[in-house]
C-alpha positions in Angstrom: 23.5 2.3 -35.4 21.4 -0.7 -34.3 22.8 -4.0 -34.3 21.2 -7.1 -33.1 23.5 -9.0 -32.1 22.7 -11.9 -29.3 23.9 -9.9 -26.2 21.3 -7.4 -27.3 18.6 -10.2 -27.9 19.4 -11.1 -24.5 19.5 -7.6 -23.0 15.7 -6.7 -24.5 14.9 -10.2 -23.1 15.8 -9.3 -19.4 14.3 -5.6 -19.8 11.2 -7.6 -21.0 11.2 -9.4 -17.9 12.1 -7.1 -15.2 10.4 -3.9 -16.3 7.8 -5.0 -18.2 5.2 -3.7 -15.4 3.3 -1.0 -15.8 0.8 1.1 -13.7 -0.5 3.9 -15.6 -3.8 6.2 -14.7 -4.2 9.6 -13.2 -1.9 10.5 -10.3 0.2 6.9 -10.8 2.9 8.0 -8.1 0.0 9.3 -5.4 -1.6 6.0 -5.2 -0.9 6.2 -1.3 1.3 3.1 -0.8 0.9 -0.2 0.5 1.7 -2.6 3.4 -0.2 -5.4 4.3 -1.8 -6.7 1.4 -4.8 -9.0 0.2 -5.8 -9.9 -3.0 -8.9 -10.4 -5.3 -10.2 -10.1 -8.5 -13.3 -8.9 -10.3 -14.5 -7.4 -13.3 -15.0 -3.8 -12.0 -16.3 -2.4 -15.5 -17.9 -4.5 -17.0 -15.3 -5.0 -20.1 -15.1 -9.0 -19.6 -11.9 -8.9 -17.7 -10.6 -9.6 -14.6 -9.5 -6.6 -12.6 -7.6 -6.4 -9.8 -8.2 -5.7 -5.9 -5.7 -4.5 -3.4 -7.0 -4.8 0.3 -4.3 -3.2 2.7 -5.6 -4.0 6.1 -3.2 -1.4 7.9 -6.0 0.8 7.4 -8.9 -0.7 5.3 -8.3 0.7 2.3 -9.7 -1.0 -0.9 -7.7 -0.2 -4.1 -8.5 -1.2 -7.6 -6.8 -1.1 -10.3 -8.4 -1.9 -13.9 -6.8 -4.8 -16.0 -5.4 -2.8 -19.1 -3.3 -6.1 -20.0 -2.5 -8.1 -22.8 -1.7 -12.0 -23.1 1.3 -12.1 -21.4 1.4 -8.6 -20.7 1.2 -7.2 -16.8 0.0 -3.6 -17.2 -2.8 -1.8 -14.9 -4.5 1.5 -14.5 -5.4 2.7 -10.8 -8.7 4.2 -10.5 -10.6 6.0 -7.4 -13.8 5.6 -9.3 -14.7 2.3 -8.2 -13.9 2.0 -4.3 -16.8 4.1 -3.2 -19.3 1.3 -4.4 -17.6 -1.6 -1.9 -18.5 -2.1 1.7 -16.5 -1.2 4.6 -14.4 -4.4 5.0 -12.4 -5.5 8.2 -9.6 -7.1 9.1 -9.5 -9.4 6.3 -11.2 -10.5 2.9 -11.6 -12.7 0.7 -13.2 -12.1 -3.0 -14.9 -15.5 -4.2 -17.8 -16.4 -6.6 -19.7 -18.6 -3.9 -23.0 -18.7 -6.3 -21.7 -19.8 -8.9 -22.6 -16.5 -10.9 -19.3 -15.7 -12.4 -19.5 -12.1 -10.0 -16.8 -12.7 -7.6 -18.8 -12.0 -3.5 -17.2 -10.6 -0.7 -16.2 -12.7 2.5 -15.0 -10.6 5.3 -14.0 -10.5 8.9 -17.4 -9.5 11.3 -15.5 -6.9 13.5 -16.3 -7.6 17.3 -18.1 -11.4 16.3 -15.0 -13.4 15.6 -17.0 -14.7 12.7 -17.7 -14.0 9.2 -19.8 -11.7 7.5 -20.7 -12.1 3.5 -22.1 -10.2 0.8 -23.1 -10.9 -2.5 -22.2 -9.0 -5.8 -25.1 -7.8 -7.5 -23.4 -5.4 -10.1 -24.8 -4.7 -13.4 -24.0 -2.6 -16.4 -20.0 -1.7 -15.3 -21.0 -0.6 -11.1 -20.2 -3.0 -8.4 -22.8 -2.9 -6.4 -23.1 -5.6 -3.0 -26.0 -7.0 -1.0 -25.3 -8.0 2.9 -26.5 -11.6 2.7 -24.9 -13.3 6.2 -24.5 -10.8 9.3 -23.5 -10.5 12.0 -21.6 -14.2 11.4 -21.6 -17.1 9.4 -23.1 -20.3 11.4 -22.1 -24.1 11.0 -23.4 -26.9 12.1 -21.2 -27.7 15.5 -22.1 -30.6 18.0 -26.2 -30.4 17.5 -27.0 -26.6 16.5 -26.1 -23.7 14.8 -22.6 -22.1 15.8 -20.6 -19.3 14.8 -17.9 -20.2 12.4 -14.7 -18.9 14.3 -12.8 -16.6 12.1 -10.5 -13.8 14.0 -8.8 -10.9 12.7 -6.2 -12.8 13.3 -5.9 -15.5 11.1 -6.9 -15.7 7.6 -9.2 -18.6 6.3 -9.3 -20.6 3.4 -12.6 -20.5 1.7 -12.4 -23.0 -1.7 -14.0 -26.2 -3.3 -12.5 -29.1 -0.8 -14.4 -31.8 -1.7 -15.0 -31.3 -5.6 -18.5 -30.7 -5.7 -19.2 -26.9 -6.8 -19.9 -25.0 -3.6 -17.3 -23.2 -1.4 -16.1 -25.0 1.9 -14.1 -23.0 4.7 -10.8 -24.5 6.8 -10.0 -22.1 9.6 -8.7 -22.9 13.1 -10.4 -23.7 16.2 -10.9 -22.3 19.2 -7.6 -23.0 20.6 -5.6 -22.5 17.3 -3.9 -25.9 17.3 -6.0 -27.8 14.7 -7.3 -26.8 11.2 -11.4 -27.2 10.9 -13.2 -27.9 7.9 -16.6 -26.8 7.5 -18.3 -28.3 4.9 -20.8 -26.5 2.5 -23.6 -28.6 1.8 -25.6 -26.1 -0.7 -25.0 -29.2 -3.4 -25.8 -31.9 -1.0 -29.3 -29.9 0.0 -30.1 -27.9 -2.7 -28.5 -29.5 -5.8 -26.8 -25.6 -6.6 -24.4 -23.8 -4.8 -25.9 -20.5 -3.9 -26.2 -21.3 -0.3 -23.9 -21.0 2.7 -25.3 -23.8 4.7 -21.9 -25.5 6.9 -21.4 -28.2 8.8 -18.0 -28.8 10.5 -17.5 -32.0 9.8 -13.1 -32.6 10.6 -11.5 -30.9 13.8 -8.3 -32.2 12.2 -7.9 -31.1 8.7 -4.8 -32.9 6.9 -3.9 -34.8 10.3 -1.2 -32.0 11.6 -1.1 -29.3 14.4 0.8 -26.7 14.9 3.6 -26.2 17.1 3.0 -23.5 20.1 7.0 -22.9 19.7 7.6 -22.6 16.3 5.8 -22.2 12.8 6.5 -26.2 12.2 3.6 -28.1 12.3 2.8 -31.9 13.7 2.3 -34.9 11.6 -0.3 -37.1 11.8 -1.4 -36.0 15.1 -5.2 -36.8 15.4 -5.2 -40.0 17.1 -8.1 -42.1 16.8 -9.9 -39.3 15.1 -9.9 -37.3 19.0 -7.5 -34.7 18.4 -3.8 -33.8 20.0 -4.1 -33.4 23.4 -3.0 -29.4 24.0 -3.0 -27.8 27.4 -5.8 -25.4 27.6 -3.1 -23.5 30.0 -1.1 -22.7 27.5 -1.7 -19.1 25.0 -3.6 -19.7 21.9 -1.2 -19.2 19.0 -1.3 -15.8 17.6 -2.4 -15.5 14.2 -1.6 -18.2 11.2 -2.8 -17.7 7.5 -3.6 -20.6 6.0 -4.2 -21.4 1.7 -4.8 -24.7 -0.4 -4.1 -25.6 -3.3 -2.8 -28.6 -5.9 1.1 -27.5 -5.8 2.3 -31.0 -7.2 0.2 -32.3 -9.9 -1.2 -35.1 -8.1 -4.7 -33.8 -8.0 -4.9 -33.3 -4.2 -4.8 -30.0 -2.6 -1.5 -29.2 -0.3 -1.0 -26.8 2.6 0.5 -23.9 2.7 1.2 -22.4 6.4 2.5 -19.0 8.1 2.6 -18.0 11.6 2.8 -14.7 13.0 6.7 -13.6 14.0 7.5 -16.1 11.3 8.8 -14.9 7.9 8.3 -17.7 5.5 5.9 -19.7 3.9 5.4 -23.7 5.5 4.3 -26.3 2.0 2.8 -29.5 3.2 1.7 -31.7 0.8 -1.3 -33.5 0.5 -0.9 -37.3 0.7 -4.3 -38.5 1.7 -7.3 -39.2 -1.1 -9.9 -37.6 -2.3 -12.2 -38.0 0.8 -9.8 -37.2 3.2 -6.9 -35.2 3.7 -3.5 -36.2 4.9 0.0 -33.8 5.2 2.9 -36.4 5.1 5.6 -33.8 4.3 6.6 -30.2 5.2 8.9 -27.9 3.5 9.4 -24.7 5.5 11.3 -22.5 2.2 8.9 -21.8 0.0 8.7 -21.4 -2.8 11.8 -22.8 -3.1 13.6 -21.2 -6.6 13.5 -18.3 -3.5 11.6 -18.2 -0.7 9.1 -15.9 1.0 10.6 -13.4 3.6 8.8 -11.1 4.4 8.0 -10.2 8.6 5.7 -11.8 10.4 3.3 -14.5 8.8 3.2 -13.9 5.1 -0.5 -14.4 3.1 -0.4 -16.3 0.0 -2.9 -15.5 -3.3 -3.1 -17.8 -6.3 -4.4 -15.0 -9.2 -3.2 -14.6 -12.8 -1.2 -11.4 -12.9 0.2 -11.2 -16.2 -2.9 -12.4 -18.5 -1.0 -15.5 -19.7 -3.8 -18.2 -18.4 -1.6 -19.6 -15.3 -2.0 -18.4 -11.8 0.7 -16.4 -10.1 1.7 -16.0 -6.7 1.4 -13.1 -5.1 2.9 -12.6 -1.6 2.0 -10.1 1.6 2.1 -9.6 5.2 -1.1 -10.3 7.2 0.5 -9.7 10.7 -2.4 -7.3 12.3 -0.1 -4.9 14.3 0.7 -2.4 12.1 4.3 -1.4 13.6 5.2 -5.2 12.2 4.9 -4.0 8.7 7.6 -3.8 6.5 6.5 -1.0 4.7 8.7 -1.4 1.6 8.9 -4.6 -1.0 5.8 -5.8 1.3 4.1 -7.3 -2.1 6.2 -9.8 -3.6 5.2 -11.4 -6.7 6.1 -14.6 -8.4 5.0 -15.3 -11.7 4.1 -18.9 -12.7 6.8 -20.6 -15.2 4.6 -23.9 -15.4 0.5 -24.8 -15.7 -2.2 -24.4 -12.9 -1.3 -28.2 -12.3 2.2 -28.1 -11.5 2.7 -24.5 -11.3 6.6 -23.0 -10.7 7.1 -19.9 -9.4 9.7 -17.7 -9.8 10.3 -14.5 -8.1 9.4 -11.4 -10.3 9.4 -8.4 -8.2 9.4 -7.2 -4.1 7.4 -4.8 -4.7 4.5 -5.2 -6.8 2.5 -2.2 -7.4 4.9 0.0 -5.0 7.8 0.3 -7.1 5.7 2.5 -9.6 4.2 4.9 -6.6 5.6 6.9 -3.9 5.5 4.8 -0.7 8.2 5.6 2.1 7.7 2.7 3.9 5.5 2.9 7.6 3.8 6.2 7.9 4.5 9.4 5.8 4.2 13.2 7.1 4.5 15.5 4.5 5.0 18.9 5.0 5.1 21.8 2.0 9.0 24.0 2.5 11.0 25.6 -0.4 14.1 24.0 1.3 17.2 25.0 -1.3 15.5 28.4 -1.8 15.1 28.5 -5.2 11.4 29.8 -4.9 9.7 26.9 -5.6 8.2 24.7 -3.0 9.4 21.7 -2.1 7.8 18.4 0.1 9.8 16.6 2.7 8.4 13.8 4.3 8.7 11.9 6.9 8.0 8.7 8.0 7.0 6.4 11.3 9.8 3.8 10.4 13.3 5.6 9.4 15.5 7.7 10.5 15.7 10.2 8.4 13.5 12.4 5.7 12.5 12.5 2.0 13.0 15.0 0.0 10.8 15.7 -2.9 12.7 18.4 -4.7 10.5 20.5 -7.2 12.7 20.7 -10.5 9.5 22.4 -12.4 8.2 25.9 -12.6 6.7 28.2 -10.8 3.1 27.1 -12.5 4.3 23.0 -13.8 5.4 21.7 -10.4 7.7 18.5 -10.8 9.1 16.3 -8.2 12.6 15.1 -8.0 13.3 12.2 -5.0 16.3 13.4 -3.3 17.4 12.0 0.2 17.3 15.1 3.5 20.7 15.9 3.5 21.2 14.5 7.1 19.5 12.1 9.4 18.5 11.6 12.7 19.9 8.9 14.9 17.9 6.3 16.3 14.7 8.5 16.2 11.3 7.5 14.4 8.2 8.4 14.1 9.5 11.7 12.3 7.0 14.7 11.3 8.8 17.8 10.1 8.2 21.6 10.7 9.9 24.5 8.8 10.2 28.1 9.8 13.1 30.6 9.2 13.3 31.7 12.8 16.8 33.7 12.9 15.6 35.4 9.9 18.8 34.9 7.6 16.9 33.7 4.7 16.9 29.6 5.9 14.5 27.6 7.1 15.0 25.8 10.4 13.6 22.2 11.1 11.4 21.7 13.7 11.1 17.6 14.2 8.4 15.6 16.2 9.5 12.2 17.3 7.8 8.9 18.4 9.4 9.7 21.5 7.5 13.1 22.3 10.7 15.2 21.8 10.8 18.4 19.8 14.1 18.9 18.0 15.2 22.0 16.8 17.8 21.8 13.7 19.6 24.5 11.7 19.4 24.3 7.9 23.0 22.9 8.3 22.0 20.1 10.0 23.3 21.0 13.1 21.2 20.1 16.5 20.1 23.5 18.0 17.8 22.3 20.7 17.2 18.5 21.4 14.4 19.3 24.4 12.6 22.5 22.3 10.2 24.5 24.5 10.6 21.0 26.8 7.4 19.5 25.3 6.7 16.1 27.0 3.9 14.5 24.8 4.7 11.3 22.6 4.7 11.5 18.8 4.7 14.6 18.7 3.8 16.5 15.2 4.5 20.2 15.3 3.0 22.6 12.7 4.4 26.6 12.3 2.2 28.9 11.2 1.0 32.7 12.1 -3.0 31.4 13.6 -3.6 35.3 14.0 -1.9 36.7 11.2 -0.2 39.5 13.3 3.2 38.6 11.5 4.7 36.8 14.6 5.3 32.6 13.5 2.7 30.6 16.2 2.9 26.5 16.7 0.7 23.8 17.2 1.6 20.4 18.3 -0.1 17.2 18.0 0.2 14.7 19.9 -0.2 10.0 20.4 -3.6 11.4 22.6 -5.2 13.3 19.9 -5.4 16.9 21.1 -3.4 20.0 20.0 -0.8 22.1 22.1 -0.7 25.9 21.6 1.6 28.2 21.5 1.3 31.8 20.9 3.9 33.5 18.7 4.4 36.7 20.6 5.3 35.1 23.7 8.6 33.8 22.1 7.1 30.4 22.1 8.3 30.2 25.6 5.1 29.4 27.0 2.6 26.4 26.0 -1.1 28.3 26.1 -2.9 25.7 26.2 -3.0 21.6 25.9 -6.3 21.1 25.1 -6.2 24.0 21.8 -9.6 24.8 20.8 -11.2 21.6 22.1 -9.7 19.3 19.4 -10.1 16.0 20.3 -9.6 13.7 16.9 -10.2 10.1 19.0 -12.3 7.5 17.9 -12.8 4.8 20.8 -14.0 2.6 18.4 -10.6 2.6 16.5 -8.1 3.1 19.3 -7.9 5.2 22.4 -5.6 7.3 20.9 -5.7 9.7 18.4 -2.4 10.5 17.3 -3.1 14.2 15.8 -1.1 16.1 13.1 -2.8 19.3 12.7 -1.7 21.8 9.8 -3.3 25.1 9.0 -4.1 27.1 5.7 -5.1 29.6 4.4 -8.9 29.4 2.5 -10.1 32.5 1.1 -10.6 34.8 4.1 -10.0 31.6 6.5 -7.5 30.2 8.3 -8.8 26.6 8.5 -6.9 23.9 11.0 -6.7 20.3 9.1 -5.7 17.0 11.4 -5.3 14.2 10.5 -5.7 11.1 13.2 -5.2 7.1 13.9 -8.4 6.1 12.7 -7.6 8.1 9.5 -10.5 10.4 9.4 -8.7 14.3 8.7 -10.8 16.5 10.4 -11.2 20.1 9.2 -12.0 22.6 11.7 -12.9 26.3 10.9 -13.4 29.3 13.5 -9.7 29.1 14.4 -8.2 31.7 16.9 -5.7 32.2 19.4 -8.0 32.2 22.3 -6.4 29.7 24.8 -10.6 28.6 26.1 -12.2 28.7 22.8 -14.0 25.8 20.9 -13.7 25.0 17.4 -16.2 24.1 15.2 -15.6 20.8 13.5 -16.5 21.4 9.6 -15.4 18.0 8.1 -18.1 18.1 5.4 -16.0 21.2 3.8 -13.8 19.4 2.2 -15.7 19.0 -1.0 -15.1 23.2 -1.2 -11.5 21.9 -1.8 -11.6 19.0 -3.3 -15.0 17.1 -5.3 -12.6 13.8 -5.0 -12.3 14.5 -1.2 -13.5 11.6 1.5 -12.9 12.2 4.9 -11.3 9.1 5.8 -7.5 7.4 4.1 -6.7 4.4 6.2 -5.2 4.7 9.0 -2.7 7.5 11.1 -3.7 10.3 8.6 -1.3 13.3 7.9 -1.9 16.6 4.9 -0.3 18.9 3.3 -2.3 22.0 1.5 -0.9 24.2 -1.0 -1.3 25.8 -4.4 1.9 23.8 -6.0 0.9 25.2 -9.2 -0.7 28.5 -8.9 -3.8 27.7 -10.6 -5.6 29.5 -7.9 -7.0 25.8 -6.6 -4.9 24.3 -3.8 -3.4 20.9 -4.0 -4.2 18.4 -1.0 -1.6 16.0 -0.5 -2.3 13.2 2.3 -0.2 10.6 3.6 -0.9 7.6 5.7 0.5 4.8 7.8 0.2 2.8 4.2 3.5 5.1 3.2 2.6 7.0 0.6 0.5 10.2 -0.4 -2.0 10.8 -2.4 -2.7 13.5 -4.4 -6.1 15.5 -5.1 -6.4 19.0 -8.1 -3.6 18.0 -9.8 -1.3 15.2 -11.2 2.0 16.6 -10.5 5.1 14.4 -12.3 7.7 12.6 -10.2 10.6 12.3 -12.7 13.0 9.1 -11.0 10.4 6.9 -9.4 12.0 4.1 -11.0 14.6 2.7 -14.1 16.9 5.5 -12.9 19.4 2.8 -12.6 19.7 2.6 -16.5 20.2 6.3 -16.6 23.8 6.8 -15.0 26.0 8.6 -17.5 27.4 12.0 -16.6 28.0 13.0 -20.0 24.7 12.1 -21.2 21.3 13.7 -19.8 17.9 11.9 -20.2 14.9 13.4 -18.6 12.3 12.9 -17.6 11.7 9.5 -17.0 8.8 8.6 -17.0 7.6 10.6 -19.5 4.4 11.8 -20.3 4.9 13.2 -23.7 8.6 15.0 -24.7 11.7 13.7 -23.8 14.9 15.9 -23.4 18.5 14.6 -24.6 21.5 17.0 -23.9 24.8 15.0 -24.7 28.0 16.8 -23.3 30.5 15.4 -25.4 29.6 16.0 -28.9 26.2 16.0 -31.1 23.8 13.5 -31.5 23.6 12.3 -34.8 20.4 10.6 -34.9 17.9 8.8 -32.0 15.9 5.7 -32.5 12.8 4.3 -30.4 12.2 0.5 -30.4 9.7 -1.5 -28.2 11.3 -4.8 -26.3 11.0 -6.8 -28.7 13.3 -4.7 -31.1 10.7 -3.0 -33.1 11.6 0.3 -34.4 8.8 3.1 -33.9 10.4 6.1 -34.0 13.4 7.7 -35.5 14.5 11.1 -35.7 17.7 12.8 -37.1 19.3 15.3 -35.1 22.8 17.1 -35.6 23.2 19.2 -32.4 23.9 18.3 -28.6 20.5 18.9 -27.5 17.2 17.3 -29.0 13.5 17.3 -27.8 12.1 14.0 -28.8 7.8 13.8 -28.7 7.1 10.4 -27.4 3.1 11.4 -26.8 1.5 8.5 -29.7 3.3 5.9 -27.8 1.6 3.6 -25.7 2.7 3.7 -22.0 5.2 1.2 -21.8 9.1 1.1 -21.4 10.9 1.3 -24.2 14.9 1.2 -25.6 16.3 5.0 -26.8 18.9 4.4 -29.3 21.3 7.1 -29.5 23.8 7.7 -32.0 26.9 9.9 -30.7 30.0 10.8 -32.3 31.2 8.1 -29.4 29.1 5.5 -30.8 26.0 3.9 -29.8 24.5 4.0 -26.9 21.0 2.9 -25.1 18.6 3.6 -22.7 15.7 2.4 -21.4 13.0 4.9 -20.5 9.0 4.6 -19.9 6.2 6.1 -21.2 3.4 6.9 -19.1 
């Protein structure tokens, strides 16, 4: 029976608000994760509306996701289809329309220039498509010529409208990081139209403050006389800051706000100069401050409208370059805007933006393909760079419709990170054994019971170590291979009772990229392909290699056959951000093997298939051991089994209270079709000889 009384007004209400976000699109879950996170947004295909950009700089990935949204309504559909048209961006972006054109351009950091480099959006007809208009670096107008414009990888500039006249002006800090320069754009001034990036630095103070070399506090009024602080050139230029302006008090100037690397919060200070020149008489360090920003190490603000209601949102992200300062998890936090653009209020929505609707771990993830509970289905566990312990996706499907259930390793693992799981039954009683690599170089040997076997296995010495069984020479005899933080592969052979490493330098794999890093930090797996037995790794600078011609000779050379990927996957780049990691098998016995590839963003992504992973999220509202709901999400028929008693009848209404299905049942287990709804979440109305009962369950 449904009654709308006032609690329940109130209960759609809050579902309404906190679940009202949805990410739909092929392979939702696999989107890969996320870490470190800038912002942008641009039309991507050409339908009028703004979609949205996700630049995780752990890695370099671009992500977009196409605006699917109403008014008022936050719902987005990841696509791969677009990325391939961007540049390779660096270290930081920043998506603006500097010419005026309504096509939002691309500023990015000029890797190995400390500058700036720009293009310009020249898509047409639903196809990004960029021009390189500024390289190496952007210039300004510094002290009688043409300078770079400092920007490091380091810090992340502002580049708006300061002085009201059209074109796009840049704040970034100087040399020695104390003081906040403004570099004027004189394109109007010149030219009388803002498609040019002509600068001038024309303040070495911006908004009369400095900031501390202590703390993330900044100093008041500090530019005597127009000359600047004086700051002891002795002392270590700060390490990073990310800086963002905008009007956050109605008064029609813009305000500061501030982070700082090891910081976690967000530093407002407002604006109390004119129009010509600005002047920060206040600082607030909690913002915003209905609940402030924590998040580790120096936080990036974006000002974007998420949820299609015409007011800008604030969305939330580390920036912190070193990637072992992520957070991994709840690293996007979003605020949605409870006021106007003029005196905007923002009130914290979600932690985890994006995430909580995908797979993401948290730093790192290692998957590896083991029918753990042996119930002939295969099974992921993953592990991860930043915990202690291992996830398990359990495979709840069929032999041919794989399904994925998140289930936590039944033990952990002590102070120990950096974890990439093995599996081999090597007693032969029917159990698989885990084999763990650690950031620490061990090899540790555990039973299927959890307990320790071997904490120093085969004594290997190398740090993070990534150990891989499999039988290279398919004489029935279980071989390994171990990867290791240099980027070669350690060998040993099967039939020498592993007791002896054959070589350290295994078929002259050397996955390095000096350009990247001067490690490599390999994770090899092999497979079987057709006739082959192929030898994937994956590396730091995120390229997986694929090598073919794989033996057991201890001297021999294989040959590096990246381009082959495309035999097993069309979708298939080489690169995926950063400290790459795969696992290859036919889940579904379609005769096509699945590719699944993790990352240092945390997650994996998934290529052949879209494989369902039932308790990603809402499973809070699903606790009730007499009643059984599943899946959820669902994807077209959902499955009720009551154990107490029938169910008499089942209702589906929208949040608003809307009823859209209803279906009479009779018996203690019902298959409801759910496939004409839109994806969305929803309220299941149940009617039980115990009374009424809800649930909330989406629809993908």
């Amino acid at each position: 029976m449904w009654v709308e009384t006032p609690k329940m007004k109130h209960f759609l209400l809050t579902i309404l608000l906190l679940a009202s976000f949805v990410l739909s699109g092929e392979n939702s879950p696999w989107v890969g994760g996320l870490n470190a996170c800038q912002f942008g947004r641009m039309d991507l295909n050409g339908d009028g509306q703004k979609d949205l950009l996700v630049f995780d700089r752990h890695g370099e990935r671009l992500l977009c996701f196409l605006n699917k949204g109403a008014v008022g309504e936050i719902r987005y559909e990841f696509t791969s289809e677009y990325d391939v048209f961007f540049p390779k961006l660096n270290g930081w972006t920043v998506f603006v329309d500097y010419d005026g054109d309504g096509r939002e351009d691309i500023f990015t950091y000029s890797k190995g220039w400390a500058g700036i480099k720009v293009y310009r959006n020249v898509s047409a007809l639903g196809q990004p498509a960029f021009e390189l208009v500024v390289t190496p670096f952007l210039t300004s107008w510094q002290g009688g010529g043409e300078v770079n414009l400092l920007a490091t990888d380091a810090d992340y500039p502002a580049i708006v409208d300061l002085d009201g006249d059209g074109d796009l002006d840049i704040l970034t800090f100087g040399v020695m990081g104390t003081f906040i320069e403004k570099h004027l754009n004189l394109s109007m001034e010149h030219y009388g139209h803002r498609d040019s990036l002509l600068f001038e630095r024309t303040d070495l103070c911006w908004g009369r403050v400095a900031e501390s070399e202590e703390d993330n506090l900044m100093y008041l009024d500090t530019c005597l006389f127009g000359l600047g602080l004086m700051v002891d050139k002795d002392l270590p230029r700060h390490r990073g800051a990310t800086v963002a302006v905008r009007d956050l008090n109605g008064d029609g100037l813009l305000d500061l706000l501030l982070a700082d690397v090891d910081y976690p919060g967000l530093t407002l200070l407002v604006n109390g100069g004119d129009a010509e020149k600005a002047l920060m008489v206040s600082q607030t360090e909690d913002f915003p401050s209905s609940f402030p920003v924590n998040l580790p190490s120096m936080p990036v603000p974006f000002f974007t409208d998420i949820n299609n209601d015409g007011f800008d949102d604030l969305l939330v992200s580390p920036f912190d370059p070193d990637p072992l300062a992520s957070v991994g998890q709840e690293s996007v936090w979003l605020y949605l805007n409870q006021g106007t653009n003029e005196r905007p209020d923002f009130q914290l929505y979600t932690k985890s933006f994006l995430q909580e609707v995908m797979l993401d771990f948290g730093v790192g993830s290692y998957p590896t393909v083991v029918d753990w509970d042996g119930d002939g289905l295969n099974d992921l566990v993953v592990g991860t760079i930043s915990e202690n312990h291992l996830t398990w996706l359990h495979n709840i499907g069929t032999a041919t419709a794989p399904e994925f259930q998140i289930t936590d390793f039944p033990f952990s693992f002590g102070d120990y990170t950096g974890l990439v799981p093995s599996f081999y039954d090597l007693d032969g009683d029917g159990q698989p054994e885990l084999l763990l690599g650690t950031a620490e170089g061990r090899l540790m040997l555990y039973g299927h019971d959890g307990t320790l076997l071997d904490d120093d296995y085969l004594h290997y010495d190398k740090a993070w170590s990534a150990p891989c069984f499999y039988d290279v020479d398919q004489d029935g005899v279980i071989d390994l291979v171990v990867g290791n933080a240099m980027g070669r592969l350690s060998f040993y052979k099967g039939s020498e009772a592993l007791g002896v490493r054959r070589a350290d330098f295994w078929g002259g794999v050397d996955v390095r990229d000096y350009s990247t890093s001067y490690y490599g930090y390999s994770v090899p797996t092999l497979f079987q392909w057709g006739d082959e037995v192929l030898l994937a790794v994956g590396s730091e600078s995120g390229k997986l290699f694929l090598f073919d011609g794989v033996n057991t000779d201890e001297n021999g050379v294989f040959r590096e056959a990246s381009e082959r990927w495309t035999e097993l996957s069309e979708n298939m780049s080489e690169r995926f951000g950063m400290r790459s990691s795969i696992a290859v098998i036919d889940f579904n016995n379609d005769g096509r093997v699945e590719l699944m590839v993790g990352s240092f963003a945390g997650g994996l992504q998934l290529f052949n298939a879209d494989i369902a992973v039932n308790n990603l999220e809402i499973s809070e509202y699903q606790e009730d051991n007499d009643l059984v709901i599943f899946p959820n999400p669902v994807l077209s028929q959902i499955s009720i089994i009551s154990q107490e008693g029938d169910v008499k009848a089942v209702t589906v209404r929208d949040v608003f209270g809307r009823k859209l299905l209803e279906q009479t049942i009779g018996t203690h287990e019902a298959v409801l079709d759910v496939a004409g709804l839109r994806p969305g979440i929803y309220l299941l109305v149940l009617d039980l000889e115990r009374g009424a009962v809800n649930r909330i369950f989406l629809k993908r």
